[in-house]
Every structure is written in C-alpha cells, then in structure tokens.
C-alpha positions as a Markdown table, in Angstrom:
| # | Residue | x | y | z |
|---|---|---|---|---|
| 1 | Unk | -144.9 | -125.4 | 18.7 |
| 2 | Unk | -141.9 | -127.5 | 17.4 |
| 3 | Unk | -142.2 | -131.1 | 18.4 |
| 4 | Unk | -140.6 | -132.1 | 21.8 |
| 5 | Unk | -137.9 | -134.5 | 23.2 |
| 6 | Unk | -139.4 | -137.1 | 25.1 |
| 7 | Unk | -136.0 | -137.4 | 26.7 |
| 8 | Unk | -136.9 | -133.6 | 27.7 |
| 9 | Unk | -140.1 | -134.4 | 28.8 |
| 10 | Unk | -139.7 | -137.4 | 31.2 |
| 11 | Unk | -136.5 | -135.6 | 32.7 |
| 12 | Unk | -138.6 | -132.5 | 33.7 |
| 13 | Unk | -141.3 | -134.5 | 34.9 |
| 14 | Unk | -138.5 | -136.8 | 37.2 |
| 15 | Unk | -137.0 | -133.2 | 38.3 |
| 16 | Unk | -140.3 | -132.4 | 39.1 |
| 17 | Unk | -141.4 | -135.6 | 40.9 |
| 18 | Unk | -144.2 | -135.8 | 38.2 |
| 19 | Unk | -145.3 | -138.4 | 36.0 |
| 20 | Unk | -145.4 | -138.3 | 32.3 |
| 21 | Unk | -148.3 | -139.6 | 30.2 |
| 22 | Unk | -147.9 | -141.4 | 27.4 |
| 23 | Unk | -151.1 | -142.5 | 25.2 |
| 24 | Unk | -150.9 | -145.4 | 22.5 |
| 25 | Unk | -152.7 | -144.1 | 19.6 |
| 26 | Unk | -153.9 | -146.0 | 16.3 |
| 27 | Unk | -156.1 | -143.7 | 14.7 |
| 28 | Unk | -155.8 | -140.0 | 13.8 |
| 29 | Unk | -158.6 | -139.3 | 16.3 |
| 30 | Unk | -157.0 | -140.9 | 19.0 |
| 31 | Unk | -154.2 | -138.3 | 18.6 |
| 32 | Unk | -156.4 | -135.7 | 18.4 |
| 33 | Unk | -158.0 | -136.6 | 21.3 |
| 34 | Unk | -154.4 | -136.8 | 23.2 |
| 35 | Unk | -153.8 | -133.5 | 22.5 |
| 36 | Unk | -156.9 | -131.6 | 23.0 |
| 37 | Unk | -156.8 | -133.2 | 26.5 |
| 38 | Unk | -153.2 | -131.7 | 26.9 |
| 39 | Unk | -153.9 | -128.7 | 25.6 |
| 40 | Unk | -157.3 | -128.5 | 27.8 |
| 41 | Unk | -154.7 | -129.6 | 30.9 |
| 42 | Unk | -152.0 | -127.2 | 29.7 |
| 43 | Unk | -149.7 | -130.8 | 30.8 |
| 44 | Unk | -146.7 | -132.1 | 28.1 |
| 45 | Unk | -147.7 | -135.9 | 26.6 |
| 46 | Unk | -145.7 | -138.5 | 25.0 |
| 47 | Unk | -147.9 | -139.7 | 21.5 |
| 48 | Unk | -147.0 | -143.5 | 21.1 |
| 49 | Unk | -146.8 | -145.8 | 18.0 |
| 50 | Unk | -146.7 | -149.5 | 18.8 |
| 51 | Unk | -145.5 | -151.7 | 16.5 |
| 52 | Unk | -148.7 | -153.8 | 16.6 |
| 53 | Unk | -150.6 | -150.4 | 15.7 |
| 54 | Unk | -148.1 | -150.0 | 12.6 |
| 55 | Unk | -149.2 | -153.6 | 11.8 |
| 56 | Unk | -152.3 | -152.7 | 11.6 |
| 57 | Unk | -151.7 | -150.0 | 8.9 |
| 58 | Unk | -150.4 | -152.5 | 7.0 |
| 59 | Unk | -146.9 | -152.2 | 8.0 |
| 60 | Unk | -146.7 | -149.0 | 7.3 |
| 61 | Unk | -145.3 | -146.4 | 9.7 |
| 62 | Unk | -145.2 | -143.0 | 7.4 |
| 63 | Unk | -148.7 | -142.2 | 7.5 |
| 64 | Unk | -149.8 | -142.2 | 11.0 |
| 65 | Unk | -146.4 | -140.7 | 12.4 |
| 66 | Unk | -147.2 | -138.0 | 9.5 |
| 67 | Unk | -150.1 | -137.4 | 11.3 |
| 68 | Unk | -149.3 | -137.7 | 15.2 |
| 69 | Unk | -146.4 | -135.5 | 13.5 |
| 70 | Unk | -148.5 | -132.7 | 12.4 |
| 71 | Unk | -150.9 | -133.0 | 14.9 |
| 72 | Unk | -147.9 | -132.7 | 18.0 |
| 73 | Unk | -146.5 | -129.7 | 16.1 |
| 74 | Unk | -149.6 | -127.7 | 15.8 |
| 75 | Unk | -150.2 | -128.5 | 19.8 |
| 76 | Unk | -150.0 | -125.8 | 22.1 |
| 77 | Unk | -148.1 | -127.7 | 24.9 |
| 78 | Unk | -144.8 | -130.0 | 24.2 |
| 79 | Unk | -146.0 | -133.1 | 22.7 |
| 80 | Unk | -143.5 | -136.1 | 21.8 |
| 81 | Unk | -143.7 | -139.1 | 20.0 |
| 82 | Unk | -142.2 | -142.3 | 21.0 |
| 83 | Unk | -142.5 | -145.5 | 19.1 |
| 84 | Unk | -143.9 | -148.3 | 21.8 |
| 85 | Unk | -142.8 | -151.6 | 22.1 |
| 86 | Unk | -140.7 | -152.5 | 18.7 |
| 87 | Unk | -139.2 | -156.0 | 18.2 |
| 88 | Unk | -138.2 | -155.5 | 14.8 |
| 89 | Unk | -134.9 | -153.4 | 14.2 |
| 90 | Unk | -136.1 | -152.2 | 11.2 |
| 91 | Unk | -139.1 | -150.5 | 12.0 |
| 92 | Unk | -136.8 | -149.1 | 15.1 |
| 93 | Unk | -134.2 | -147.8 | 12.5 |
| 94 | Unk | -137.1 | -146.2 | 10.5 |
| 95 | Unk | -137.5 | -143.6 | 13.2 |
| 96 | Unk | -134.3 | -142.0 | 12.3 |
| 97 | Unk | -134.6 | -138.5 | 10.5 |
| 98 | Unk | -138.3 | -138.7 | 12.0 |
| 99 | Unk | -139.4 | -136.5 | 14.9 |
| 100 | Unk | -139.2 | -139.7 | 16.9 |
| 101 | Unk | -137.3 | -139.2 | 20.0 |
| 102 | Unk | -137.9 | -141.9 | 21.6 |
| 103 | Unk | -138.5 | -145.8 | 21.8 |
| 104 | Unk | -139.5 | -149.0 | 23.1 |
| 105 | Unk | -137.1 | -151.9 | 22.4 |
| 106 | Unk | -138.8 | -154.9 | 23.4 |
| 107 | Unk | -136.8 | -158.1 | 23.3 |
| 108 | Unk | -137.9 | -159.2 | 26.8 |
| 109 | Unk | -139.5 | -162.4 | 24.7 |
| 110 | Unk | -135.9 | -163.3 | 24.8 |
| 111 | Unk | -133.5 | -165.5 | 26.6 |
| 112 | Unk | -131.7 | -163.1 | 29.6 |
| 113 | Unk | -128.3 | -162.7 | 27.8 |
| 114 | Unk | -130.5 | -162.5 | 24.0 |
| 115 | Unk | -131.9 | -159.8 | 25.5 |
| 116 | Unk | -129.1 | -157.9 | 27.0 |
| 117 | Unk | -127.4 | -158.3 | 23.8 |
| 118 | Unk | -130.2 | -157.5 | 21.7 |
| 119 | Unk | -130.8 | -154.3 | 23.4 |
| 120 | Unk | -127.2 | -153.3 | 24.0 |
| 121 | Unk | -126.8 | -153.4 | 20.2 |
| 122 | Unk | -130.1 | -151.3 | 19.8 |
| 123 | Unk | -129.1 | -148.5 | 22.5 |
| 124 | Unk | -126.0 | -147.7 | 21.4 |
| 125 | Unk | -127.6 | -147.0 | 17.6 |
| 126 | Unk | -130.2 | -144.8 | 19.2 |
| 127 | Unk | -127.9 | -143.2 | 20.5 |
| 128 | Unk | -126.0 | -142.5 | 18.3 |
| 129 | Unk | -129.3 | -141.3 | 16.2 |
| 130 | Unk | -130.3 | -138.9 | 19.3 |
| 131 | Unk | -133.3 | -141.3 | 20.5 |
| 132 | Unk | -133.6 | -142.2 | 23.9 |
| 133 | Unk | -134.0 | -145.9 | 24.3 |
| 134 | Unk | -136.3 | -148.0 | 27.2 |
| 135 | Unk | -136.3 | -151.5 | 27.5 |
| 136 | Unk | -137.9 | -154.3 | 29.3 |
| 137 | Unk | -136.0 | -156.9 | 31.5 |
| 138 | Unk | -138.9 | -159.4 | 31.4 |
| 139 | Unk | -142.4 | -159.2 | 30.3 |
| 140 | Unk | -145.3 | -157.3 | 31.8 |
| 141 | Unk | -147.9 | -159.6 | 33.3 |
| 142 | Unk | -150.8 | -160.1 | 31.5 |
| 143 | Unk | -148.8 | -160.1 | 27.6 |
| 144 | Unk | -149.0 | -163.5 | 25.8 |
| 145 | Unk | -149.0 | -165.4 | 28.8 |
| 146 | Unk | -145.1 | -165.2 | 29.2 |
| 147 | Unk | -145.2 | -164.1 | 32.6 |
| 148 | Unk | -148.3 | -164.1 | 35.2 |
| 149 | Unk | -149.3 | -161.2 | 36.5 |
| 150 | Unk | -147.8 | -162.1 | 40.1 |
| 151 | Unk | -144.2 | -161.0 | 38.3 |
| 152 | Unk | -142.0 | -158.4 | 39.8 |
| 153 | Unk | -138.9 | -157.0 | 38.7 |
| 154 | Unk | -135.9 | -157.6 | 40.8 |
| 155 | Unk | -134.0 | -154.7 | 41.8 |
| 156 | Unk | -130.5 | -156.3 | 41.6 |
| 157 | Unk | -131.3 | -158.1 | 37.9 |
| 158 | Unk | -132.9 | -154.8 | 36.8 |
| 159 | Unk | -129.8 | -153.0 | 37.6 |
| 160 | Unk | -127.1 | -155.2 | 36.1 |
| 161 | Unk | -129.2 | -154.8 | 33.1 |
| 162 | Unk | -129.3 | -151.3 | 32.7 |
| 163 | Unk | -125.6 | -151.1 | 33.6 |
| 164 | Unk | -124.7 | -154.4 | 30.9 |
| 165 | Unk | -127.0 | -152.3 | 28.0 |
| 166 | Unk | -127.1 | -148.8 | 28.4 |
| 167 | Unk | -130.5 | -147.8 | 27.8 |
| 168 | Unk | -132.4 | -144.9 | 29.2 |
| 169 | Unk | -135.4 | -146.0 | 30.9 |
| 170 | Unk | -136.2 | -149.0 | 32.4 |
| 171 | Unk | -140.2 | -150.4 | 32.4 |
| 172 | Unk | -140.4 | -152.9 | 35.3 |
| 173 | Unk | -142.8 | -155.3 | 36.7 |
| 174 | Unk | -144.9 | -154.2 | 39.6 |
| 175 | Unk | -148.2 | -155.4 | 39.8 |
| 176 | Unk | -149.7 | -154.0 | 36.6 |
| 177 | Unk | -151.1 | -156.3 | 33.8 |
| 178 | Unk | -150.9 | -155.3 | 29.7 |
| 179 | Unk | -154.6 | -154.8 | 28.0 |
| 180 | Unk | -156.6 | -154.9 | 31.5 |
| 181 | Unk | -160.2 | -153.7 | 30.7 |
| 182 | Unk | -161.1 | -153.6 | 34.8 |
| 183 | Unk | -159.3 | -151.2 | 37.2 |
| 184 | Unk | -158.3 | -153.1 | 39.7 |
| 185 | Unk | -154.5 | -153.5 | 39.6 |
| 186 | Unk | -152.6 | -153.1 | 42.5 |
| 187 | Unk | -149.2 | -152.2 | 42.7 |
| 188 | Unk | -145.9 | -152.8 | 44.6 |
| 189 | Unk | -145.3 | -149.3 | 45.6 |
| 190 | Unk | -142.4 | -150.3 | 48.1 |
| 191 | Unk | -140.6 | -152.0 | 44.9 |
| 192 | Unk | -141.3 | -149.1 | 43.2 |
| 193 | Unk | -139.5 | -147.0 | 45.5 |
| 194 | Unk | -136.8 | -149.7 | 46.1 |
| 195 | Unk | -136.1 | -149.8 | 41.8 |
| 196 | Unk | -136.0 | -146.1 | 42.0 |
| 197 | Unk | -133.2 | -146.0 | 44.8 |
| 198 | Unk | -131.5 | -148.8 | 42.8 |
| 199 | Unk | -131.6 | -147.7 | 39.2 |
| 200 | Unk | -129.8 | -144.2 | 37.5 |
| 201 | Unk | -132.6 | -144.2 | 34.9 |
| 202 | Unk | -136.3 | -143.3 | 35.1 |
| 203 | Unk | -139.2 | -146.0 | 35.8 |
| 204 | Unk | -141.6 | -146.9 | 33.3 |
| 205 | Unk | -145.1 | -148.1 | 34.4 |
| 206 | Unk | -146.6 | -150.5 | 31.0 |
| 207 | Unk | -150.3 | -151.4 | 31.4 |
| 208 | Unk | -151.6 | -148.6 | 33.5 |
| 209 | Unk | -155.3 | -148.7 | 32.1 |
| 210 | Unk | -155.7 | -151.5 | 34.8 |
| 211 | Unk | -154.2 | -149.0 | 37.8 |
| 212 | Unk | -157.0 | -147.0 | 40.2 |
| 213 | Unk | -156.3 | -143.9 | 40.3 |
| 214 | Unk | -155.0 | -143.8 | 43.3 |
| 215 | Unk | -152.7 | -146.3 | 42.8 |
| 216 | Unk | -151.4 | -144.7 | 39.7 |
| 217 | Unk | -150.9 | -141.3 | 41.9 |
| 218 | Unk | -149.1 | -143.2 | 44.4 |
| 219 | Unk | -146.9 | -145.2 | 42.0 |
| 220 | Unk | -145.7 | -141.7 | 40.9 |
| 221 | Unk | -145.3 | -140.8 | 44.2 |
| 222 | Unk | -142.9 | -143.9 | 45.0 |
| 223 | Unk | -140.8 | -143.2 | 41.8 |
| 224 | Unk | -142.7 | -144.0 | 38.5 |
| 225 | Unk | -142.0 | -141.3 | 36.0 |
| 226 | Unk | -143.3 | -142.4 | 32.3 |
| 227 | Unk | -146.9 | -144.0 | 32.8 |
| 228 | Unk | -148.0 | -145.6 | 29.2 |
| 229 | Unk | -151.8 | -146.1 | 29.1 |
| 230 | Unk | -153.5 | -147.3 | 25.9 |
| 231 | Unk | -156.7 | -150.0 | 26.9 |
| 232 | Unk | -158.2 | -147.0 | 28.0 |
| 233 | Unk | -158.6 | -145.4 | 25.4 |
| 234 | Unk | -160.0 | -147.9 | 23.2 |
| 235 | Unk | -162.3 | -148.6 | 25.9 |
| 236 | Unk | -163.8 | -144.6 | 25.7 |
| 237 | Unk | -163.1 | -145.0 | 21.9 |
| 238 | Unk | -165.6 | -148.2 | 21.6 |
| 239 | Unk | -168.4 | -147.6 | 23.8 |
| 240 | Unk | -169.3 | -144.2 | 22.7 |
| 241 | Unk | -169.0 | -145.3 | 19.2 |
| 242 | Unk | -171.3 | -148.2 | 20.5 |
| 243 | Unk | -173.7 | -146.2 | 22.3 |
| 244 | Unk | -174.3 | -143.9 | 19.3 |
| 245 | Unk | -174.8 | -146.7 | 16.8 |
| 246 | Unk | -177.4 | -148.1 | 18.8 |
| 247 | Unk | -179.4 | -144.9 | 19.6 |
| 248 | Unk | -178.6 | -144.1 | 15.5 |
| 249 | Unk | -179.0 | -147.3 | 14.3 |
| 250 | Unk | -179.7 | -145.5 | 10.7 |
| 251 | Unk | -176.1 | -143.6 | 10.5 |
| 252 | Unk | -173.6 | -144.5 | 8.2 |
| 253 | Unk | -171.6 | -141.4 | 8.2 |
| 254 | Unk | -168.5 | -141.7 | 10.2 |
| 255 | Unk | -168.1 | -138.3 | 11.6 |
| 256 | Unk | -171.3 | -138.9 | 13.3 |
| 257 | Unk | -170.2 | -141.4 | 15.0 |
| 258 | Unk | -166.5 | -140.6 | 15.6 |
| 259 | Unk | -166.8 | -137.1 | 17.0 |
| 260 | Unk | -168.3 | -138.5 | 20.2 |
| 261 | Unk | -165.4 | -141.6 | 20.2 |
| 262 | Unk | -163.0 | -138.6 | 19.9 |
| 263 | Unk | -164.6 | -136.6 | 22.6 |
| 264 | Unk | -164.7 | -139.7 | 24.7 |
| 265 | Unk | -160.9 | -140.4 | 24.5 |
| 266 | Unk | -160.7 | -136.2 | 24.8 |
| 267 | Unk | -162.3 | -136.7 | 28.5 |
| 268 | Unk | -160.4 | -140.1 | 29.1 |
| 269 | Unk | -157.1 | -138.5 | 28.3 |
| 270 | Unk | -157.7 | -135.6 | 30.3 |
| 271 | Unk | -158.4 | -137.1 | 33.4 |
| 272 | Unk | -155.7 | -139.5 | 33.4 |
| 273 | Unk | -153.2 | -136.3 | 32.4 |
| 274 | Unk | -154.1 | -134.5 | 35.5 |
| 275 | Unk | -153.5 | -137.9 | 37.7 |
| 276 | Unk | -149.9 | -138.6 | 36.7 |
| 277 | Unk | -149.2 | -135.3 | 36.7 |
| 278 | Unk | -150.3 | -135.6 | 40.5 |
C-alpha cells in the first residue's frame, strides 16, 4: 500500500485513545523487522530516521530512506516515516519531495527564545512543504547530560511554546530517560494527563525503551499518543547477533548471523506494537 501520513496516523490513534509506535531504525533489517511486526500485529507504525543514524551513513540520507521507502510501501498496514530528532535545517529541508511526512526539530540544546525562534522558522516551512513538525521544549533526561533525568515539562511553558511556534506535536519531559538499556523508568502520569488537558497538539513520549510496560500502557492511557522507542531494538539487534557468534564462532557470512538479529527486533517490535496500541 502507498506510504502513509504520520500526521494520519497519530491523529487516528489520538481519536482512538491509542498510542502510535514509532521505531528508530539504522539498518535495512531493522526496517524489516518494524514492519513484519506490524504486519504480524495488523497495527500502523511510524519508521524513524535520526539524524545521528544519517551520520552514520556517512551523511547521507538517500539510501536508507530509499529503503525504509520501499520497504513501508510494500507493507501491508500504513507505515510512515518520520525523520527523528534533526538539528540541522538542511537535512530537515532534504525531506521535501520525499515520502517524509513527518519530523523532529530539535533545537531544545538552545537558549528558550533560540529555540522558539528556531523552531517557529522550521514549522512554518514544514508546513508549508505538507510535513507535520514536533519539537522539544527542553531536553529529555538522560541526552548529553543537559538535563537530569528528574526534568519535567511544565504545563504552562510547554503551552506558550506551542502557541509562540506552531508546531504539531509536542515531546515532553516526564520521567523517561534517552538510550536507557534497563526498564525501570517511571513516569509522571498525572503530568501526562495535566499536558494533555493543557496542550491542542498530541504528546510525544522520547526514550520509551526504558518504560515497563505498564507504565508505557498507562502513559497512553493518561494522554501520550506517539511513543518513540529505539534502545530496544539495538538491544534485541546485539544480543542475538552475539549469542550466535559465540555458539558459531566459525561464521563469517552475515545472513547467518543477521536473520536471527532481524527476527529478534521482529519479536521486540511486536510486542511493544501491541502495548501502545493498548
């Protein structure tokens, strides 16, 4: 089917009161494995391109979007693809004429008012392209030490900000941490539902590798609508290939070893699907 809208898909989910899941991905297996675990699901998913993952590819963003591309449009369930966390305006203007939808402008590194004015600038050129722009107020916990992890988003701020730069989705600070590799984040479900009350756009939950279960089905439950997980992944990805290696220690063919990562991420992807989508 044609690629989605993530716009289309986090609104049906928020009409709903569902969460959306939204998986970083890096390698082609990874989107593979996304979308065999929505397909196995029959449940929509957002594909995600960080700018850090484009940095790893050397900068360049043509090849793996050409493949989360073709991979989303021969999906049988609605799969989008968002770019994740961009700081550079470039690679954010490089998504237009893509089947982008969607992105992440992250200039919460910035002063308050650089922000504002930062992101302002950048929503009203996504709009104008058709993407749908979220932002950040202020850092997640846990993402080169600019905030601690005890951080929380304030309701009032959060609002002026939306209102002062017109974006389309807010991800807020609520007890979550970026690149957790232990499950033991607890959230702030009663500012969850106070942000929700508070803010005309839908909640974004960064760093949900580190939410229980749960905790992630409550968070949706309080308001959260677009839940990104990525650590998670990587996580699956690394220990089967691990595990393999060390009961193969011969192998040096890839596939033999990346079939099981992918199946791992498959099974990861899948259960995580079905708990956002409550």
């Amino acid at each position: 089917m044609p690629v989605a809208g993530g716009a289309e898909l986090v609104r049906a989910a928020a009409e709903a009161g569902h969460g959306v899941a939204a998986f970083n991905v890096i390698t082609l297996e990874h989107a593979e494995a996304v979308v065999a675990a929505a397909e196995n699901t029959g449940l929509p998913v957002i594909l995600q391109i960080s700018e850090n993952a484009v940095r790893f590819h050397d900068g360049r963003l043509a090849g793996l979007l050409g493949a989360c591309t073709a991979v989303a449009g021969e999906a049988a369930v609605p799969v989008a693809l968002h770019l994740d966390h961009v700081e550079d305006v470039g690679l954010l203007r490089a998504a237009a004429g893509t089947a982008v939808s969607s992105a992440m402008f992250d200039a919460s590194t910035l002063p308050y008012g650089e922000n504002v004015a930062a992101t302002r600038e950048a929503a009203a050129w996504a709009r104008g392209q058709g993407i749908w722009l979220e932002a950040e107020l202020g850092e997640i916990g846990g993402k080169d030490g600019a905030h601690a992890p005890g951080v929380r988003t304030d309701p009032d701020e959060a609002a002026s900000y939306v209102a002062d730069t017109g974006v389309d989705a807010l991800a807020v600070a609520v007890g979550s941490s970026h690149a957790m590799t232990s499950r033991t984040a607890r959230l702030d479900h009663g500012l969850i539902a106070r942000l929700r009350e508070r803010l005309p756009v839908p909640l974004v939950l960064h760093g949900s590798s580190g939410v229980p279960d749960g905790e992630l089905r409550e968070a949706v439950r309080s308001g959260m609508v677009k839940v990104n997980i990525g650590t998670a992944l990587n996580l699956a990805y690394s220990q089967a290939v691990r595990d393999h290696l060390r009961a193969h220690p011969e192998v040096v063919d890839p596939r033999k070893y990346l079939r099981p990562a992918r199946e791992a991420m498959t099974d990861c992807a899948e259960r995580l699907l079905r708990v956002v989508a409550g």
